[in-house]
VEXDREN-2710 file (C-alpha; in Angstrom, 1 decimal):
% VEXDREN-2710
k/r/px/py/pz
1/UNK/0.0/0.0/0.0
2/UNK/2.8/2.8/0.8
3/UNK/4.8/1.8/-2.3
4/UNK/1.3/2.5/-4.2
5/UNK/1.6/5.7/-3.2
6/UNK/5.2/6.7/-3.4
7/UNK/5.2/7.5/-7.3
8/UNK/1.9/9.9/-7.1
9/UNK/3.5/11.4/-4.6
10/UNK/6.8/12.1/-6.8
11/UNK/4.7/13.1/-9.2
12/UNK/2.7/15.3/-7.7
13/UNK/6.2/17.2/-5.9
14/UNK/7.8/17.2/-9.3
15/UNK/5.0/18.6/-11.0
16/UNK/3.9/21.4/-8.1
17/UNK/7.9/22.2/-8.3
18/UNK/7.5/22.8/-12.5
19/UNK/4.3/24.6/-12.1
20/UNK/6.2/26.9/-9.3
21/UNK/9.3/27.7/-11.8
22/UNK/6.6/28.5/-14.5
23/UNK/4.9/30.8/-12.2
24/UNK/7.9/32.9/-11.5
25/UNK/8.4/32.9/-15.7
26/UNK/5.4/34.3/-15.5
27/UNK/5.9/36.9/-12.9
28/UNK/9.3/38.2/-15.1
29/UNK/7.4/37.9/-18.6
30/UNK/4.5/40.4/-16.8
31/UNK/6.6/42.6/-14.9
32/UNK/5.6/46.5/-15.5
33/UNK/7.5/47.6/-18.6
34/UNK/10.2/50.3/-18.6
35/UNK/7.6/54.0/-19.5
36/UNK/9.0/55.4/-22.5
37/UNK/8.5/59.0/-23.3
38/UNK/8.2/60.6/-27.0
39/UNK/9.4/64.4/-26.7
40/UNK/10.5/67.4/-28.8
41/UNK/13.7/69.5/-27.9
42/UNK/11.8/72.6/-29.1
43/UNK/13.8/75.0/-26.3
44/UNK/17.8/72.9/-27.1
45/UNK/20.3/75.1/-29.1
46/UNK/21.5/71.9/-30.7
47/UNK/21.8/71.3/-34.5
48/UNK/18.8/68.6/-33.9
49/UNK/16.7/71.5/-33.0
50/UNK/12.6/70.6/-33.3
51/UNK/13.9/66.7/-33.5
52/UNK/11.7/63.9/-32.0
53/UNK/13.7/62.1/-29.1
54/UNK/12.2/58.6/-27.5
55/UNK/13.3/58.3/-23.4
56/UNK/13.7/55.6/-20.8
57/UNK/11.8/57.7/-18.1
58/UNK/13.3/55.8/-15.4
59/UNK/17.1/56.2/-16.6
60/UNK/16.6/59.9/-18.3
61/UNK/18.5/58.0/-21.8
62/UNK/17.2/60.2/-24.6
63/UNK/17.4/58.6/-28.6
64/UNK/16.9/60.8/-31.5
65/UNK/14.7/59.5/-33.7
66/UNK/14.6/62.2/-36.5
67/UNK/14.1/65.6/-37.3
68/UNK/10.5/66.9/-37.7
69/UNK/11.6/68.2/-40.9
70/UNK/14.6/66.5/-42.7
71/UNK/16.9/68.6/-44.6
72/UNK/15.3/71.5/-44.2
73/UNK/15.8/75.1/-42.0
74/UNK/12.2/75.7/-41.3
75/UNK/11.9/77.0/-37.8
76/UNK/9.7/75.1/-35.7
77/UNK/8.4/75.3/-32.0
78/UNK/6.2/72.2/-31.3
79/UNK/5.5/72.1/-27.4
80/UNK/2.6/69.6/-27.3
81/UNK/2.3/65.6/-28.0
82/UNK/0.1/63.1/-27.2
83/UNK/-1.0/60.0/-28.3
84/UNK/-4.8/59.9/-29.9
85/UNK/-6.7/56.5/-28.6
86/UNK/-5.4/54.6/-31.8
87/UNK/-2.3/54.9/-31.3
88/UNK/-0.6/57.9/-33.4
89/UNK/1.3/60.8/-32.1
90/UNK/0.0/64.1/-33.0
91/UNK/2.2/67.6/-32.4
92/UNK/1.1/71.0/-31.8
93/UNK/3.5/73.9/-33.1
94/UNK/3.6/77.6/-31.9
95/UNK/5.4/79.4/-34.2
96/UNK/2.9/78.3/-37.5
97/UNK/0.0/78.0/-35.6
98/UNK/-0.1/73.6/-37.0
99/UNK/-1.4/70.9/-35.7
100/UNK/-0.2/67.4/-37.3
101/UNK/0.8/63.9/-37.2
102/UNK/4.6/62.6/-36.5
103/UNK/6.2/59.6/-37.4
104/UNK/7.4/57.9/-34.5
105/UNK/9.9/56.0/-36.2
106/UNK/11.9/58.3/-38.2
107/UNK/10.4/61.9/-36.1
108/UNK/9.3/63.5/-39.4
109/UNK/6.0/65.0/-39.3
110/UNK/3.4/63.9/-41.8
111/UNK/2.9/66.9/-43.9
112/UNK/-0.6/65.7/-45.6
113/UNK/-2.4/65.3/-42.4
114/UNK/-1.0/68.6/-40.9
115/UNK/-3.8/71.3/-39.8
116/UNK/-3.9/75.1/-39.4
117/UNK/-5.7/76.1/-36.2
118/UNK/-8.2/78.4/-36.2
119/UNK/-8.9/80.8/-32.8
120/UNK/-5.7/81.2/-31.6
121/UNK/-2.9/83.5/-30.8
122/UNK/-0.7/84.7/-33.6
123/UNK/3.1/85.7/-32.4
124/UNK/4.5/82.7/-30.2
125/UNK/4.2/81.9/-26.7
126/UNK/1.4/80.0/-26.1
127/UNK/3.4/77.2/-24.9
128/UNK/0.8/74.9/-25.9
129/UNK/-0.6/71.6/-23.4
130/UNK/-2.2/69.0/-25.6
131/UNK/-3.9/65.8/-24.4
132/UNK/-6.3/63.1/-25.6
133/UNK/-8.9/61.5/-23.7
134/UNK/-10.9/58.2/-24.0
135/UNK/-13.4/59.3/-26.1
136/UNK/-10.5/60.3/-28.3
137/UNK/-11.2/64.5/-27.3
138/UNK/-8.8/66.5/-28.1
139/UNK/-7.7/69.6/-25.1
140/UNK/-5.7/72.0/-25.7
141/UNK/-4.5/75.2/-23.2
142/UNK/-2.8/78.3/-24.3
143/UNK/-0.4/80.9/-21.7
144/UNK/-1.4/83.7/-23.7
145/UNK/-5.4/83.3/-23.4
146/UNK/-5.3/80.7/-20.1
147/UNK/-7.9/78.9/-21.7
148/UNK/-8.7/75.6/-21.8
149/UNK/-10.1/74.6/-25.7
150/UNK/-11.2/71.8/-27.7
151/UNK/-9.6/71.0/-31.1
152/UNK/-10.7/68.9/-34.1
153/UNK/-8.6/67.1/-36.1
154/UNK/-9.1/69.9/-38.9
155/UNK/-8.2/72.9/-36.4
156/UNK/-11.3/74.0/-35.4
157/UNK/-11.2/75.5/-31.9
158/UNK/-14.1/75.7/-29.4
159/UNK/-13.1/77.7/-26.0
160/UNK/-14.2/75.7/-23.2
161/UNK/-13.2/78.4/-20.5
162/UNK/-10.7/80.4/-18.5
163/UNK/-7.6/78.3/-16.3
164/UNK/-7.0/81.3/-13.8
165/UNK/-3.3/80.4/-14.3
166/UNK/-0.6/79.7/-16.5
167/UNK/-0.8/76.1/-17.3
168/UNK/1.3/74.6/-20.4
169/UNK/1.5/71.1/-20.0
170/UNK/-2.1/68.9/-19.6
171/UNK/-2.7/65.0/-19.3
172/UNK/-5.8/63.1/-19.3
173/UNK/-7.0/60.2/-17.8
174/UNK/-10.1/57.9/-16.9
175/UNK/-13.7/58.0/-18.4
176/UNK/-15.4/60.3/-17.3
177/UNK/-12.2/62.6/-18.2
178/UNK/-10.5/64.0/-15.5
179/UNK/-7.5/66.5/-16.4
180/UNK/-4.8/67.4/-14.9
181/UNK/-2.5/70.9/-15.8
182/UNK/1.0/71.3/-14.5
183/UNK/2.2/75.6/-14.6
184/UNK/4.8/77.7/-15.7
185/UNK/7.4/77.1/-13.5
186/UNK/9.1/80.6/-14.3
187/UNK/8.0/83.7/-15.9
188/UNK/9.3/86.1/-18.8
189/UNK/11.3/87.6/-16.2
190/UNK/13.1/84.3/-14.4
191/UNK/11.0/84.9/-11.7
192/UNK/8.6/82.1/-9.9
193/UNK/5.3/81.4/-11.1
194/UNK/3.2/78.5/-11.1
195/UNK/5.1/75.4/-10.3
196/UNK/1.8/73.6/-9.0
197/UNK/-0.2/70.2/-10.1
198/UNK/-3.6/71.5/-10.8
199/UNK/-7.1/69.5/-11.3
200/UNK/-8.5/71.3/-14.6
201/UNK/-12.4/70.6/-15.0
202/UNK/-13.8/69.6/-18.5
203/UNK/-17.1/71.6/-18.4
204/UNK/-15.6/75.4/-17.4
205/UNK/-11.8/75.3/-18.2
206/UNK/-11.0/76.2/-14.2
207/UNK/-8.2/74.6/-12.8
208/UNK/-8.1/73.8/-9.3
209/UNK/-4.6/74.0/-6.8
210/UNK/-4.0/70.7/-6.0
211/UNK/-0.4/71.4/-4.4
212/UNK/3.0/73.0/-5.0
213/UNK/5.5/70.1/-6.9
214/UNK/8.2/71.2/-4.0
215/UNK/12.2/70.5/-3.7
216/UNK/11.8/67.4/-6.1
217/UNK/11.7/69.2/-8.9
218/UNK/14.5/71.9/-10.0
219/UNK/13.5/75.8/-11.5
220/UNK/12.3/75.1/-14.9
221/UNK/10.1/77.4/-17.5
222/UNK/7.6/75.2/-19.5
223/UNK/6.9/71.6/-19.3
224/UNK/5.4/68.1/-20.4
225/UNK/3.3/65.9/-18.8
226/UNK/1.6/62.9/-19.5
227/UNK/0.4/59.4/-18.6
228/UNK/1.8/56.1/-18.7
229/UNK/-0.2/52.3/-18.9
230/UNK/-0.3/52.2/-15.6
231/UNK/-2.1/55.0/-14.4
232/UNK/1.5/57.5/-13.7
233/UNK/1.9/60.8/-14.0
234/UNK/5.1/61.5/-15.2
235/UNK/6.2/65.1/-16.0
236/UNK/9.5/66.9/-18.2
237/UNK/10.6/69.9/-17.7
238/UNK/12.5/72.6/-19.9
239/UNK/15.9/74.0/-18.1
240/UNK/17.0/76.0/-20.9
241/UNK/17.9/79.8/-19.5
242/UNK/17.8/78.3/-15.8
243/UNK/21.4/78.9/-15.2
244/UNK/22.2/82.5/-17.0
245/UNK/25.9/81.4/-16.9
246/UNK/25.4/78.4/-19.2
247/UNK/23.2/77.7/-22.0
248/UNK/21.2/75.1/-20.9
249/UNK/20.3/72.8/-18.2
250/UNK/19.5/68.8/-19.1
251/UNK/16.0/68.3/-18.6
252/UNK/14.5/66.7/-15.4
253/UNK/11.8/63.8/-15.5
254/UNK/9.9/63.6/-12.7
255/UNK/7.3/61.4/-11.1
256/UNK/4.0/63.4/-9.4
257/UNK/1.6/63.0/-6.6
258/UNK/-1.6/63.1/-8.2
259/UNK/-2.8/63.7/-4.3
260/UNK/-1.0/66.2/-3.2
261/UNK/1.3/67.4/-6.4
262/UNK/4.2/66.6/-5.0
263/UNK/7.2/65.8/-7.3
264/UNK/9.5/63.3/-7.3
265/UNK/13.0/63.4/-9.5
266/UNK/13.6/60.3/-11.3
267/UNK/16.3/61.5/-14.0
268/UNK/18.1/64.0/-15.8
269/UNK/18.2/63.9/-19.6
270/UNK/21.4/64.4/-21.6
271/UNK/19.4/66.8/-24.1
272/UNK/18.2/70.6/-23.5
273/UNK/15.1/71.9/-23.9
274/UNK/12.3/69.3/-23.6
275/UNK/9.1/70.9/-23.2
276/UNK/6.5/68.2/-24.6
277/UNK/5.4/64.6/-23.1
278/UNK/3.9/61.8/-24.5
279/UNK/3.9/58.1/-23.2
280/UNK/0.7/56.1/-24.3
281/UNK/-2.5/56.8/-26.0
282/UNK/-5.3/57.8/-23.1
283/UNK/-5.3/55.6/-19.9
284/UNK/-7.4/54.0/-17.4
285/UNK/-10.5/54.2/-19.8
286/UNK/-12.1/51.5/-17.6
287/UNK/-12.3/53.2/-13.7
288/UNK/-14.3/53.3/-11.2
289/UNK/-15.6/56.6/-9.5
290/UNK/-14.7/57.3/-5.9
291/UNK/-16.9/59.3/-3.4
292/UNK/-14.0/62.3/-3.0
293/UNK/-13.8/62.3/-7.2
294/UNK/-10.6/60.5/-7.8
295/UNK/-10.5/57.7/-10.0
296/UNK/-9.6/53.9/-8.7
297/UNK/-8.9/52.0/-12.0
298/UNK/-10.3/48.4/-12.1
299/UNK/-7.3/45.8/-11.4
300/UNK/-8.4/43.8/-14.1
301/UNK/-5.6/44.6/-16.7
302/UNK/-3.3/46.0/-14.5
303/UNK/0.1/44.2/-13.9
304/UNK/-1.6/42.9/-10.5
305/UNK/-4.5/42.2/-12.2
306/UNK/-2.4/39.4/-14.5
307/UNK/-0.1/37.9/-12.0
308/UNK/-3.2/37.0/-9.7
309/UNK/-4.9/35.5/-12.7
310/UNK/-1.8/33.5/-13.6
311/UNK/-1.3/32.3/-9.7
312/UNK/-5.6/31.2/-10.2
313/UNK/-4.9/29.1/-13.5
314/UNK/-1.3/27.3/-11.9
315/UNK/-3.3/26.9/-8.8
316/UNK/-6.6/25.4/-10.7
317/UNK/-4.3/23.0/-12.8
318/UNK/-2.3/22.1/-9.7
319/UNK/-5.2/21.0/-8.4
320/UNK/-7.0/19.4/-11.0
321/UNK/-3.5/17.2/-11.5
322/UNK/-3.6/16.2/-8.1
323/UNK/-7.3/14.9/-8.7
324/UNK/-5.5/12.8/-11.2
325/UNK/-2.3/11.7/-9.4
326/UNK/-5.1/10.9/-6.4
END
């Protein structure tokens, strides 16, 4: 009778010992991938001026990928990016008042889908935030007015209302659409001026304080922000003019508090002048509202999300084999 059971038992070890190792495959296969940022040196003196770059976010390495316009001295100034909910980078350009698509593998922008926009400024400085949501709407915010707009894809421009500060950097996220606005962090005159994580509402355009981004993050003038997979708000910030004495100081990627605006420094970049952030197309489409109006996303795609539906399948076939074995 004991030797009837002795090679079940082996069995069964061996194959809880297999499904273990598998497990932990798993776990490595469906760890959280590096966030990789698409951004424009619009503010960098170098000769790749207006060039698309692609960034690890957690290391600060920057890659050129291509000029937005190959062999060619056109002046450009595009400080907004963000990925549409299909998956294509669009660009937003101050100086000719353009809004158009960019190739993300060789950085050139795709002239036949590119846009005047209608409504807005003339004469620089708008420093331009630009952000998709899940319904695929497109919001916009201009320094010069400190309005909040919506834009078609042909330029059109609706105002949606006044910001009440100088925001140039928005990200999206969730469904409904919640917003979030990161300000100036200098003005014209190197001065202090809005280095705060603001809550930005759809319907009127006002942007609420949410808090002060603190000794995390260094002087900077205009900035990106943006979104990654996983529901992070990541933030890069233009240095250029910082330091009087040099030309230009690397920018800093940062990691915010979406609670209390707080920022965290993750990186410096080797490039100058990055003033634009994109990192997916809009996130956490699925949530779940919260009493205090914060979004909880639903775990069911999220990294955790997987490795406990792996550790539920090893676990059912553990112990349907043991039914088996027994």
């Amino acid at each position: 009778m004991q030797q009837g059971w002795t090679l079940p038992i082996m069995k069964f070890k061996t194959l809880f010992t297999l499904l273990m190792v598998a497990s932990l495959f798993a776990v490595s296969a469906n760890g959280a991938p590096v966030p990789l940022g698409y951004s424009v040196n619009s503010d960098s003196g170098s000769e790749d001026q207006d060039s698309l770059y692609i960034i690890d976010l957690p290391a600060g390495i920057d890659d050129l990928k291509g000029k937005l316009v190959p062999d060619s001295q056109t002046q450009r100034d595009t400080e907004g990016l963000a990925f549409d909910a299909d998956g294509v980078l669009w660009g937003i350009d101050d100086l000719t008042l353009t809004l158009f698509r960019i190739n993300t593998t060789t950085g050139a922008i795709l002239f036949q889908d590119e846009r005047s926009l209608k409504g807005l400024p003339t004469g620089g400085g708008n420093d331009f935030g630009m952000t998709f949501s899940c319904d695929n709407t497109l919001y916009i915010t201009s320094v010069v007015t400190n309005t909040l707009y919506e834009l078609d894809l042909e330029g059109n421009t609706q105002v949606i209302g006044n910001l009440n500060a100088p925001i140039s950097a928005i990200a999206a996220i969730g469904s409904p659409t919640k917003i979030y606005g990161l300000g100036n962090g200098l003005d014209q005159d190197g001065k202090p001026d809005s280095p705060n994580l603001y809550s930005i509402n759809t319907d009127t355009g006002a942007a609420s304080l949410i808090g002060a981004l603190g000794a995390g993050a260094g002087a900077y003038n205009q900035a990106g922000l943006a979104f990654d997979n996983e529901g992070t708000l990541w933030a890069i910030t233009d240095r250029r003019g910082v330091n009087k004495s040099i030309d230009g100081l690397p920018s800093q990627v940062l990691r915010l508090n979406m609670e209390d605006g707080s920022a965290t420094w993750v990186a410096d970049t080797n490039e100058v002048g990055f003033e634009s952030l994109a990192i997916a197309s809009p996130a956490n489409c699925a949530v779940t509202a919260r009493a205090d109006n914060w979004y909880a996303p639903i775990p069911t795609m999220s990294q955790t999300g997987l490795l406990l539906t792996i550790f539920v399948l090893m676990l059912s076939g553990l112990l349907t084999l043991r039914k088996r074995l027994f």
